[in-house]
N, C-alpha and C positions, 0 to 999 in steps of 0.2 A: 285668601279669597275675601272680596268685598260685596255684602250683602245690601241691596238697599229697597228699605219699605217707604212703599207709599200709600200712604190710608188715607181714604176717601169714603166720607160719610156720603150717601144716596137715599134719597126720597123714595120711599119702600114702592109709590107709583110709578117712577121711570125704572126701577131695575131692572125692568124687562129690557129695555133699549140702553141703560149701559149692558148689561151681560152681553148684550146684540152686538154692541160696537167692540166689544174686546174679544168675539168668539168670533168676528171676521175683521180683524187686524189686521194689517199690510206684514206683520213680522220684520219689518225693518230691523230691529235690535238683535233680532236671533243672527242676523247678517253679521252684525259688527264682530272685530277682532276683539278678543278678551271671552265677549260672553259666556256665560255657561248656565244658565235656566233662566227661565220666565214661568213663573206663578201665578194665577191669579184667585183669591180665598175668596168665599163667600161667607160673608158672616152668619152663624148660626142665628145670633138676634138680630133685626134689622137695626136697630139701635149701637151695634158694634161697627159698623163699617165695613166694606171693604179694603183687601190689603193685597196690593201688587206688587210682587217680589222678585228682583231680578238680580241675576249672581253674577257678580264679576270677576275677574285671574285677582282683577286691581282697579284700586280705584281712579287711578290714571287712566285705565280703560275705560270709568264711568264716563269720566271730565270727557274724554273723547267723544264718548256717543254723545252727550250733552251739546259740544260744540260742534258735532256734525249734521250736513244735512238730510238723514234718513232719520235725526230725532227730529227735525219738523215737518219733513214728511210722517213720520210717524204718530205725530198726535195730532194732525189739520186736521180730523174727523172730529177734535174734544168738542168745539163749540158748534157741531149740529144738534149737541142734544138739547131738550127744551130746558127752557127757562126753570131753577128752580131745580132743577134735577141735581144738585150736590148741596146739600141743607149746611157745612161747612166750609171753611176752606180745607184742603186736602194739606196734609202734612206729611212732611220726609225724614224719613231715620233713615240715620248712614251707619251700619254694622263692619266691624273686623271681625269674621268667622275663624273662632279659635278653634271649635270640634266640628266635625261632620262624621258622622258614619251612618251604612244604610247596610242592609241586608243583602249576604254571601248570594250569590247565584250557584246553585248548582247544576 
């Protein structure tokens, strides 16, 4: 599996309207072939950033969504937020997930 974070520092006064914008997202990516989760953290200190984390089968499946158009339908909403609202630029970490394990159902 291929993990990829994206962390985005936010202006502790627009959180409100990013949290807004990503808790009514088109879900375009959940579409795509490959995907397998969409995450999204809230930093415990506003000083940590947020971090958006999306799993893929492969990273050929990322490249995909990247070059398709449900990823620019998918982020046309970034720039109605105000001015000011991402105090950095956002940065991408691209992971190869060597372990995963989650808890038995019974």
């Amino acid at each position: 599996m291929f993990v990829v974070c994206n962390r985005v520092s936010i202006h502790p006064d627009h959180a409100p309207q990013f949290e807004a914008m990503f808790m009514s997202r088109a879900h375009k990516v959940d579409q795509m072939p490959g995907f397998i989760s969409f995450q999204l953290l809230k930093p415990m200190k506003a000083s940590d950033g947020y971090m958006v984390m999306v799993t893929w089968e492969s990273k050929d499946h990322y490249h995909a969504w990247l070059k398709s158009e449900s990823f620019h339908q998918g982020h046309s909403r970034t720039g109605s937020l105000p001015e000011g609202t991402m105090t950095t630029p956002q940065t991408i970490e691209l992971y190869e997930l060597l372990e995963h394990t989650k808890a038995e159902v019974s």
